[in-house]
Structures are given as C-alpha cells and as structure tokens.
C-alpha positions in Angstrom: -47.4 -98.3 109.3 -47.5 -96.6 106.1 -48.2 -93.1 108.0 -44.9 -94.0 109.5 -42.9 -94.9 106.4 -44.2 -91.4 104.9 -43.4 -89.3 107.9 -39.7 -91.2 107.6 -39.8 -90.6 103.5 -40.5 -86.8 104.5 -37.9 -86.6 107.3 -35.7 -87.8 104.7 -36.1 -85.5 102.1 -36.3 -83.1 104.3 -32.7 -83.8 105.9 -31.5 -84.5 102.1 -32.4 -80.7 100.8 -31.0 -79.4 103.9 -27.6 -80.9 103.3 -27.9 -79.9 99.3 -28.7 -76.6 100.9 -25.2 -76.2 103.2 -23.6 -78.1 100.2 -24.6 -75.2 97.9 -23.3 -72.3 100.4 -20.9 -74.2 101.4 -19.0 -74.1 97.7 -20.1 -70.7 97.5 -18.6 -69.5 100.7 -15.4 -71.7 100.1 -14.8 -70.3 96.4 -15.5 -66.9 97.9 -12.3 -67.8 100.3 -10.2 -69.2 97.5 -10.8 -65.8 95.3 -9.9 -63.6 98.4 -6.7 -65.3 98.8 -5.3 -65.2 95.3 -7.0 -61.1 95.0 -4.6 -60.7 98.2 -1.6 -62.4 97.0 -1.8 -59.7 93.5 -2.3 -56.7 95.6 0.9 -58.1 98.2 2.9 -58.5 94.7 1.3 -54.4 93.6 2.6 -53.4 96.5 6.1 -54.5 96.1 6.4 -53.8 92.3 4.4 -50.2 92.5 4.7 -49.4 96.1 4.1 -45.5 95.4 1.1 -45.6 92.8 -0.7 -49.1 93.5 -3.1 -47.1 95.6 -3.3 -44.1 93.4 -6.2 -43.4 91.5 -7.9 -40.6 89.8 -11.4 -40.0 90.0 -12.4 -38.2 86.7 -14.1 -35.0 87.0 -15.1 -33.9 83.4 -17.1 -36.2 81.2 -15.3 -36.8 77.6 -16.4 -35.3 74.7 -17.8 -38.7 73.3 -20.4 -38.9 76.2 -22.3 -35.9 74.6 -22.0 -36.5 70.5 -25.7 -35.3 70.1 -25.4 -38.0 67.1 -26.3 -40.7 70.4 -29.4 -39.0 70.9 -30.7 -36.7 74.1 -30.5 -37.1 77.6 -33.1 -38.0 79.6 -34.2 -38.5 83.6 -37.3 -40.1 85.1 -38.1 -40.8 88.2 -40.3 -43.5 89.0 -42.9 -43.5 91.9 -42.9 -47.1 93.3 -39.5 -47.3 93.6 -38.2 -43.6 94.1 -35.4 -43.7 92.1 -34.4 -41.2 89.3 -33.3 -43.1 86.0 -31.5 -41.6 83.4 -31.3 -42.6 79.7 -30.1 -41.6 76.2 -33.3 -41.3 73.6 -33.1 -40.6 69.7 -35.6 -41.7 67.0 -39.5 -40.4 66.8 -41.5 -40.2 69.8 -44.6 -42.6 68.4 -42.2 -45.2 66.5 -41.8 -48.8 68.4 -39.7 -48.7 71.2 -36.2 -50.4 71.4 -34.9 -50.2 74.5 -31.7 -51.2 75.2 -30.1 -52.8 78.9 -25.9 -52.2 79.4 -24.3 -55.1 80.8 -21.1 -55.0 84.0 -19.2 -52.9 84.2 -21.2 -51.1 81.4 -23.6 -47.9 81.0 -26.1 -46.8 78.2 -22.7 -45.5 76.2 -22.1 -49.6 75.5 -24.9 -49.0 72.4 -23.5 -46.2 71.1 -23.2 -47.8 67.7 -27.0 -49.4 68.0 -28.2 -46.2 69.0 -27.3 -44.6 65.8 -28.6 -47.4 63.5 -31.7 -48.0 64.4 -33.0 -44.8 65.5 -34.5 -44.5 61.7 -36.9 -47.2 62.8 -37.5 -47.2 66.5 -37.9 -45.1 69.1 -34.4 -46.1 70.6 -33.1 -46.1 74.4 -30.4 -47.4 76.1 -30.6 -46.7 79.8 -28.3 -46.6 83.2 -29.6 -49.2 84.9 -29.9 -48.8 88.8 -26.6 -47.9 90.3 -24.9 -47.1 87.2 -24.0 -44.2 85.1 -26.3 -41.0 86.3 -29.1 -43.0 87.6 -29.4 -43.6 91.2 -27.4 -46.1 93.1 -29.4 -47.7 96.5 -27.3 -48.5 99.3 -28.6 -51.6 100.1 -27.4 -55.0 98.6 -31.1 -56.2 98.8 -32.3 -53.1 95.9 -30.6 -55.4 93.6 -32.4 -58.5 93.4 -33.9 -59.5 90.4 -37.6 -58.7 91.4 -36.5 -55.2 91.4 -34.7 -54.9 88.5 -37.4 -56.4 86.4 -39.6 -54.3 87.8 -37.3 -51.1 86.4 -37.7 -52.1 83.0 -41.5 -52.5 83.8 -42.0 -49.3 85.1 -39.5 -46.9 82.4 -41.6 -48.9 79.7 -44.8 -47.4 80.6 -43.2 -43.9 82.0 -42.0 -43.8 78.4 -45.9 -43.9 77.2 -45.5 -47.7 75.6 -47.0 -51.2 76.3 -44.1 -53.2 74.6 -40.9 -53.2 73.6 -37.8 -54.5 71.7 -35.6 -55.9 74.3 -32.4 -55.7 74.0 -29.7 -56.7 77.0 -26.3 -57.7 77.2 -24.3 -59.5 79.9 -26.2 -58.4 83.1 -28.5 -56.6 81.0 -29.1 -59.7 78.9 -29.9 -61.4 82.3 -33.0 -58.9 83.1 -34.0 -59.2 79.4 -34.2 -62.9 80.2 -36.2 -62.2 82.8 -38.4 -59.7 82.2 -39.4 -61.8 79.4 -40.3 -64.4 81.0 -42.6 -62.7 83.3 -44.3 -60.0 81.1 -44.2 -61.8 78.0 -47.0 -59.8 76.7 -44.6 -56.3 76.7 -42.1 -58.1 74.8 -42.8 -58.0 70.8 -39.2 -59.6 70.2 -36.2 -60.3 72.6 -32.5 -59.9 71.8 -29.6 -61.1 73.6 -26.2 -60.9 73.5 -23.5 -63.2 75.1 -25.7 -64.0 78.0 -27.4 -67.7 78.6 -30.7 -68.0 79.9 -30.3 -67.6 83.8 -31.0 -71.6 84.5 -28.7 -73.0 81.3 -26.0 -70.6 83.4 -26.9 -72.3 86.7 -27.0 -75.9 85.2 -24.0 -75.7 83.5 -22.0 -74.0 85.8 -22.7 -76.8 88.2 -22.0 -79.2 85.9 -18.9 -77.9 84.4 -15.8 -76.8 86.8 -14.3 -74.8 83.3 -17.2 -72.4 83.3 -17.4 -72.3 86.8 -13.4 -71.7 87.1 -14.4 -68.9 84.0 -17.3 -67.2 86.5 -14.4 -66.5 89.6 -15.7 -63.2 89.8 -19.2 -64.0 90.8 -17.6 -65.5 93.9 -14.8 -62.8 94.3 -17.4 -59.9 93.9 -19.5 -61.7 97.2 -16.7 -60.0 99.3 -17.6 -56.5 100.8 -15.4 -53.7 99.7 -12.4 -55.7 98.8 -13.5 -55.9 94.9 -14.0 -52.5 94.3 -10.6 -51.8 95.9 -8.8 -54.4 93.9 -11.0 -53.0 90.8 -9.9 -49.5 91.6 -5.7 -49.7 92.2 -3.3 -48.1 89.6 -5.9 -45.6 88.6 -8.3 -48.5 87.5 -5.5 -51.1 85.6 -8.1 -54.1 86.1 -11.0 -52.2 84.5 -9.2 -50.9 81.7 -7.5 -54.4 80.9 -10.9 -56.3 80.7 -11.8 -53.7 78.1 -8.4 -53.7 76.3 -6.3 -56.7 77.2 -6.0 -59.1 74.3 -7.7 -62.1 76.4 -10.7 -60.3 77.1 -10.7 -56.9 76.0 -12.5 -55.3 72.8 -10.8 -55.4 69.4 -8.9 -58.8 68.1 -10.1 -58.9 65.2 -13.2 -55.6 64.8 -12.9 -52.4 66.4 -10.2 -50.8 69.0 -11.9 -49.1 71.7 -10.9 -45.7 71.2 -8.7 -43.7 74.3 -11.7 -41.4 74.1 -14.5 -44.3 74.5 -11.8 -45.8 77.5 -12.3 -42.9 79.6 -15.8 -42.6 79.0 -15.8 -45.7 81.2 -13.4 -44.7 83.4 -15.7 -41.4 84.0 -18.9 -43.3 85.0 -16.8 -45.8 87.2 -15.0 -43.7 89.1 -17.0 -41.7 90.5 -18.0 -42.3 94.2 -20.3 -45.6 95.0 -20.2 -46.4 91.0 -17.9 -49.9 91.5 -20.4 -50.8 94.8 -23.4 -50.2 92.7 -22.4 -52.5 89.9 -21.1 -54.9 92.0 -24.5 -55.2 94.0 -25.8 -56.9 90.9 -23.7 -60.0 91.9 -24.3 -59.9 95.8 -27.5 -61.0 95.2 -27.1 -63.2 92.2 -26.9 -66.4 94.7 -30.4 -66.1 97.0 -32.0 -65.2 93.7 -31.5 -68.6 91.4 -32.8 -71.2 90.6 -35.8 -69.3 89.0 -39.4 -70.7 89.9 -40.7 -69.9 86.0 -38.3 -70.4 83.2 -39.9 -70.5 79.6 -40.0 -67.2 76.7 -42.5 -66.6 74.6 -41.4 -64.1 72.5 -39.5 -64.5 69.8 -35.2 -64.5 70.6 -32.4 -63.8 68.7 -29.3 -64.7 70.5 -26.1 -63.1 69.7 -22.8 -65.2 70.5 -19.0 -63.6 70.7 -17.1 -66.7 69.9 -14.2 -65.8 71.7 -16.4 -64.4 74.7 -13.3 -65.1 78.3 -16.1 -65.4 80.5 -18.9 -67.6 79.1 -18.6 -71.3 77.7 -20.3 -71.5 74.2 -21.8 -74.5 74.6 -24.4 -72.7 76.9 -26.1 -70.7 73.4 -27.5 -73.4 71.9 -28.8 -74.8 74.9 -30.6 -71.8 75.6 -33.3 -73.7 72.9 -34.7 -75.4 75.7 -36.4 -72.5 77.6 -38.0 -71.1 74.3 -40.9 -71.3 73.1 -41.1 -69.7 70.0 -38.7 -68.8 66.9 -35.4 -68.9 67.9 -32.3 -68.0 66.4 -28.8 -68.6 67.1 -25.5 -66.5 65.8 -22.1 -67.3 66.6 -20.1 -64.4 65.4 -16.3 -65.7 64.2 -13.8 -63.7 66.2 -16.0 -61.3 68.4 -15.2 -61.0 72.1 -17.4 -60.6 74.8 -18.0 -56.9 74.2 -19.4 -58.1 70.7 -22.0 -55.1 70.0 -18.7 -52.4 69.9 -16.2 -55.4 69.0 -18.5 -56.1 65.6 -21.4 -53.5 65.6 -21.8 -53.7 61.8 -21.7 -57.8 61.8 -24.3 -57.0 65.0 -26.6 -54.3 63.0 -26.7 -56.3 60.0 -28.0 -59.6 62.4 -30.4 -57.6 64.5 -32.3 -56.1 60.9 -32.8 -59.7 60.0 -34.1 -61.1 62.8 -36.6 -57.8 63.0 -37.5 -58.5 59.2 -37.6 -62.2 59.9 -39.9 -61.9 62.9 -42.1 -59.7 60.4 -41.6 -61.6 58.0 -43.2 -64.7 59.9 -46.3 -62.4 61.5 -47.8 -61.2 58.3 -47.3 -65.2 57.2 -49.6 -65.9 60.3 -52.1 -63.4 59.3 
C-alpha cells in the first residue's frame, strides 16, 4: 500500500511539473505572439507615414573618428582554441598591473567604457571587450553559441589568454548578466565584482514572475524570440529604434548627466549596422529562456552594484534584493537621475563609486590580515 501511494505521490508530481512546464512556454510563446502583433501594427503605420524611406537604411562603412582616440587604449585580437573564435578588445594601462576587464551590455560594444577606460588605466591593466557576436569579434551563426555555458566560458578563457588568474569584473546589462555568472562559477578568478543596472539572473526570474510591471518592462525579451522580424523592426528608417533607446528622453542617455555626442551615436550605429551585427546581439536573448532558472546561485566575492534610478527597463526594487545571493560585502548605489546607460549617463558619479568600493574592499583585506 504505501509503495502504491508513493508511485501515485510521484505520478503526481510528475504530471504537476509537466503542466508548470507548458504553463511556462506557454506564456512565453503567447507573449512572443502579443509582441509580434503590436511590432506589425508600428511597421503597417511606418509604412503609411514613410512609405519611401521606412525600409531605407544605411549601413556605415567608415568607423568615426571617436572609435580610434588612442586616449581609449590599443586594439587587440585573440583567438581562442576551444572555442575558435577571434575576440577583439581595447587594452590601456601596464601589462603586469591587476586586470579590470570590462563586459558591454545590448545593444552595446567595448566603446560603452570609454570613460572607465581612461580612468582607471593608472591602476589596472584595463579591458573592455566585444563580446561574441558584437563589435569586431566573431559572430556564430547558431542561436545555441549563445547560451550562458559559453559565454562564461569566453570570459574564462580571454582571462588566462591575457596571462592573469583573476580579475576585476565589471558588466553591464547583458554583460552584467555573465559577470553574475561567471562569478558564481569561478569565484576564485574574481578578486571583486561590479555591476551595473543588472539584477542577479534569479532576483530577475523571480520577480519578473511575480510582477506583470517588470514583466510588461522586459517585452523585448519576448519580442526578440521572433527570427528575423526584430532585427528588421530594429533596422527601419536607417536605425530610428536604436538611436531612440540611446537618445529618446524615456530611455535614452542624458536627462540629467551627459548627451551622447552625434559622434559617440554613430559609433553605435557603425558596429550595428554592419551585416549579422543585430542577429548576433539578439542571439543573447534566444537563449535566455532554456537557460534559467540557474542550478547554483550564490557570489562570493565581494559586489558593488550600481543602480540608474530612472533605468526604463529594470524595476528598482530588484537591487536590493540582489543581497540574498551574496555572500560577502555588498554594496548598494542608487544613483539620483541616471538612466539605464548610467556608466556614460554619470561616468564621474560612476568613477568616483567604483574607487571606493576598490579602496573599501582594500580597505577590509588588510583589516583581515
């Protein structure tokens, strides 16, 4: 009898995840529908406003001057032999210094630390990288050469190629996301992590489940699922969508810190026009869904999270629960007035933070000894 009531209990369970399973897709592949509908409905209403240009754009041929100021640093290429691919990166600093290394965020390259590259390359050995299908490094085909394993393993592998054991992390947005993780699985290459506007991957997954505002916020997670339709609607009237996330005064850069500059504008438009460079970015959210919840969640190293307060995409509320998942020093800065963007929005309100939490970490190591 009781062999009987477990096989039922297991049955049971068994049925129950199954359903939370096609419950899970199900929402997925619904919200997916919902997004393609009202991305159709703009591009029918392009189409009658700008009949002639809406499917004009340009793809930019010659870099902008910006993109090699020799102030940033050198440019760099490896290629790495597990994986084959060629990375390129933007160095500066003293070869033998601790390594920073810096990881861009969508729809970002290493020219999103420009302004972190120049101030702490007096300290560190400083480099901010094109992460894989971005920028000049090499962008796979496949949507499967962007799950996390793999871009975890990058950051593993352009550590060591660059002769180091650890490193500063630094990421932002997507970038934030494989700082997340690769500190949580090699927390023994990580002297101090730093993270801006990005939650912990499973505060993100909990909360967006539990609140239909953030998940309402994160439509493009689900509009991005589609193949080829986002990097059309991303690409129409020479690029209007891309350039108003970066300028537009509900999410762009600049209310209330720095413009971006009409030089630092086409230096995105440069890297993101060119052919495969939207498919490449977006890959990094066509596997986002088969890759959470994560089986290991807790950091070890010490974190200093870095919070735009007026950030269009991400919730506040999901910063300070980020506390859960550490477990060591943690620190916590809401910067008034700073957008998503918030390393060029407020990069000497960003500078100024980062040097304390690297003194403070110090600070609190030579205590221990």
């Amino acid at each position: 009898m009781a062999r009987v009531l477990h096989n039922l209990l297991m049955f049971l369970i068994s049925v129950a995840l199954k359903i939370r399973v096609l419950g899970y897709w199900s929402l997925i592949y619904g919200y997916c529908a919902v997004c393609a509908i009202v991305a159709l409905l703009k591009l029918w209403w392009n189409i009658v406003l700008r009949p002639t240009t809406t499917f004009r754009w340009l793809i930019r041929e010659t870099p902008p001057a910006c993109l090699n100021d020799t102030s940033l640093g050198t440019h760099c290429y490896v290629r790495i032999k597990e994986s084959g691919l060629r990375f390129h990166y933007v160095a500066a600093g003293e070869r033998g210094k601790p390594l920073m290394l810096f990881l861009h965020g969508f729809p970002e390259f290493w020219f999103s630390w420009r302004y972190q590259l120049r101030e702490f390359k007096s300290e560190f050995r400083v480099v901010a990288i094109d992460m894989r299908g971005y920028g000049e490094s090499d962008l796979p085909l496949s949507t499967d050469s962007y799950c996390f394993e793999y871009l975890v393993t990058d950051v593993k592998d352009i550590v060591e190629y660059l002769g180091y054991n650890r490193c500063c992390l630094v990421g932002h947005d997507w970038g934030g996301t494989v700082a997340w993780l690769f500190a949580i699985h090699y927390p023994e290459m990580v002297t101090k992590l730093i993270v801006l506007n990005c939650p912990h991957p499973s505060v993100f997954t909990d909360y967006a489940l539990r609140h239909p505002s953030q998940l309402l916020k994160s439509s493009h997670y689900f509009f991005f699922q589609l193949p080829r339709f986002p990097e059309l609607m991303l690409s129409i009237n020479d690029f209007k969508a891309l350039k108003a996330l970066f300028t537009s005064r509900s999410t762009g850069i600049g209310r209330k810190g720095r413009w971006l500059a009409a030089e630092d504008l086409e230096a995105y438009l440069y890297a993101l026009s060119q052919p495969g460079a939207l498919t490449g970015a977006l890959n990094y959210y066509r596997n986002v869904f088969s890759s959470l919840p994560l089986s290991h969640n807790h950091v070890r190293s010490p974190v200093l999270l870095l919070w735009g307060e007026r950030d269009a995409f991400l919730e506040q509320e999901m910063a300070e629960a980020c506390r859960l998942y550490i477990r060591n020093h943690f620190r916590l800065n809401i910067i008034s007035g700073a957008s998503h963007w918030l390393q060029q929005d407020q990069p000497d309100i960003v500078n100024t933070l980062i040097w304390t939490f690297l003194k403070e970490s110090e600070g609190r190591k030579s205590y221990r000894n």
